[in-house]
N, C-alpha and C positions, 0 to 999 in steps of 0.2 A: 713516477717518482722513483726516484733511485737512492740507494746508502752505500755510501763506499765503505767498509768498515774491514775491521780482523777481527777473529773469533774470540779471543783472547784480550781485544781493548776494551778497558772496563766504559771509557767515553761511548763507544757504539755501543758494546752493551744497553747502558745508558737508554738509547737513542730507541731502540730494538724495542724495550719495555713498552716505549711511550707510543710507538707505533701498533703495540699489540697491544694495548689498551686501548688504542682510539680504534681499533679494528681495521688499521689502513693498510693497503697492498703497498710492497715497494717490491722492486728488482736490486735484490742481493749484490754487490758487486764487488769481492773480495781485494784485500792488499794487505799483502804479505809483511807486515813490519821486518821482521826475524831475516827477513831477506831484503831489505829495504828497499823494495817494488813502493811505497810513497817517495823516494827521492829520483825514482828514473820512470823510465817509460810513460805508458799513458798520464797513470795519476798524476803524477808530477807537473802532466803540461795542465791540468786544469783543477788543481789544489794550489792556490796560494800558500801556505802555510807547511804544506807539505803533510799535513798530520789528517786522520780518522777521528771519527766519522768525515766526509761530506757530504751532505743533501744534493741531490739536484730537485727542484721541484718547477714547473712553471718556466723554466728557463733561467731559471738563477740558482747558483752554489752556495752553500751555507755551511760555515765552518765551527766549531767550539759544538759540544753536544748540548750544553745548556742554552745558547741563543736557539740550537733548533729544536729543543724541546719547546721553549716558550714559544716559536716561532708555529709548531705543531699546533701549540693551545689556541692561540691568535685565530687560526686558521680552521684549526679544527675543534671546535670548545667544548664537544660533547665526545668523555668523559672527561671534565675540566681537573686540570694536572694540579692547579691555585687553589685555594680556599677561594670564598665569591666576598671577603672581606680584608680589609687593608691589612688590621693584626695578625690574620691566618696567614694571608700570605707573606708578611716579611717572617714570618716566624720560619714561613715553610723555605721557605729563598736559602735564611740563616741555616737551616738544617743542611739543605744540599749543598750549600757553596763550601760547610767545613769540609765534607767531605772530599769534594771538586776543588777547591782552593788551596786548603789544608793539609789533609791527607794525600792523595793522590798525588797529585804536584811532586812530593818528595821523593816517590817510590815508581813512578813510570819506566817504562824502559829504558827511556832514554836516560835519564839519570844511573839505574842500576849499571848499563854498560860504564857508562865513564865511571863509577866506583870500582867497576871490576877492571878498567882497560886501562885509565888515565891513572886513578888513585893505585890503581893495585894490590886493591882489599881481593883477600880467597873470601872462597863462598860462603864463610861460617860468619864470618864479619859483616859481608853484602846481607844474609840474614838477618843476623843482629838489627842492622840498620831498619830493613824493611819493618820486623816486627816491632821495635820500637816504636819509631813513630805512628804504626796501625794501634798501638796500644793506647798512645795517650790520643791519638785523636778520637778514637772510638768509645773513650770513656769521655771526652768533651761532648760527644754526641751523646752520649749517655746522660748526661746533665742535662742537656740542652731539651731532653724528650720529656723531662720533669714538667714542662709548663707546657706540654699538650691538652689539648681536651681530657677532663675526665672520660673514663671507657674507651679512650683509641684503639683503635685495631688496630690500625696503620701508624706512622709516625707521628698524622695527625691526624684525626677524627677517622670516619667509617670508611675510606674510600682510599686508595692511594693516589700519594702525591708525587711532585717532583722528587719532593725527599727522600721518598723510596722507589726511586726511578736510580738515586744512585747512590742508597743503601746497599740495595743487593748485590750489584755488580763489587762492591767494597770488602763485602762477607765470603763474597765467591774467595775472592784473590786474599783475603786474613787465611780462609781454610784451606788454600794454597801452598801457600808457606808458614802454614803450620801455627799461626800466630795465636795467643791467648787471647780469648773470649771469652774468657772470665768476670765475673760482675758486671753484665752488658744486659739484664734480665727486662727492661724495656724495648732494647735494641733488637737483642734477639726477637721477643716476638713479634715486634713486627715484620724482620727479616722471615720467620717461618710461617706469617698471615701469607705474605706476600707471595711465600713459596707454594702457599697450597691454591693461589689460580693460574688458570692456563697462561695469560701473557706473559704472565715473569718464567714458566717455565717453558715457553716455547722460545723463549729470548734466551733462554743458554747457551753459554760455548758449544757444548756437547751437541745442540742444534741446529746448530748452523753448519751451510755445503762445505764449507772452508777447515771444520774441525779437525784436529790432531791428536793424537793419543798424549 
């Protein structure tokens, strides 16, 4: 198994969690977004998409970090990423997709360059942007955690889920760019449950061969 990924893309991030939760080997295989090694060379000839993560596994590529998270579970069910119930899981689905759908979407790389290159917002504005929209989405998330299990530890019930598969990669990149997390006191703690076991913390930027100051 292989994961094309960059240290820095919250998607493999993502990806990273779900594999050090299931306890699975993969071979590292770095791509430089910041230098855009996804649009040339190797990656490029065997990325449709052009983007990070991609899977190889089995002889086949797999692209978006959410098809291969579920793709992981399918496959590998023990420690299962879903709730084992229809309500759990779209609950749990709705939680990661704001953040993946929502969130995310707006503030990727690719979009910050073309605010900084195309639009030609300075850097205080590209801020602005980013923090905004990290604010309102993370209080929609913030609501949304309202109708978890009673006692959660995690986003939803004892165990983590897909939801905090891209929780945290979310909270890395708000504490980033300096963003308010302020009245998130559900969010938070599961973002700091999360933080206190090995998978989420061996899944850091900071850990991975490809890391930058």
């Amino acid at each position: 198994m292989k994961l094309h990924n960059y240290f820095r893309s919250s998607a493999s991030y993502r990806v990273r969690i779900a594999l050090n939760l299931k306890g699975m080997a993969y071979d590292y295989i770095p791509v430089h977004l910041a230098r855009g090694e996804h649009k040339t060379g190797p990656f490029a000839s065997v990325s449709t998409d052009q983007l990070v993560p991609l899977l190889e596994d089995e002889g086949e590529r797999f692209s978006q970090s959410m098809a291969i998270i579920e793709y992981l579970d399918e496959t590998h069910p023990e420690p299962p990423l879903l709730p084992g119930d229809p309500v759990g899981r779209a609950h749990v689905r709705a939680l990661a997709q704001s953040i993946a759908c929502e969130i995310h979407p707006l503030n990727n790389l690719r979009v910050l360059k073309v605010l900084v290159h195309e639009l030609k917002l300075d850097e205080a504005a590209k801020n602005a942007w980013y923090r905004h929209w990290v604010h309102e989405g993370l209080l929609a998330f913030e609501r949304q955690l309202a109708q978890s299990p009673a006692g959660s530890t995690y986003c939803w019930g004892s165990r983590p889920t897909l939801a905090d598969c891209c929780l945290v990669p979310q909270i890395f990149n708000a504490q980033r760019f300096d963003c308010d997390l302020g009245g998130l006191p559900r969010t938070m703690a599961a973002y700091e449950a999360c933080m206190r076991l090995d998978a989420f913390q061996r899944a850091q930027p900071s850990q991975c061969p490809d890391a930058e100051g």
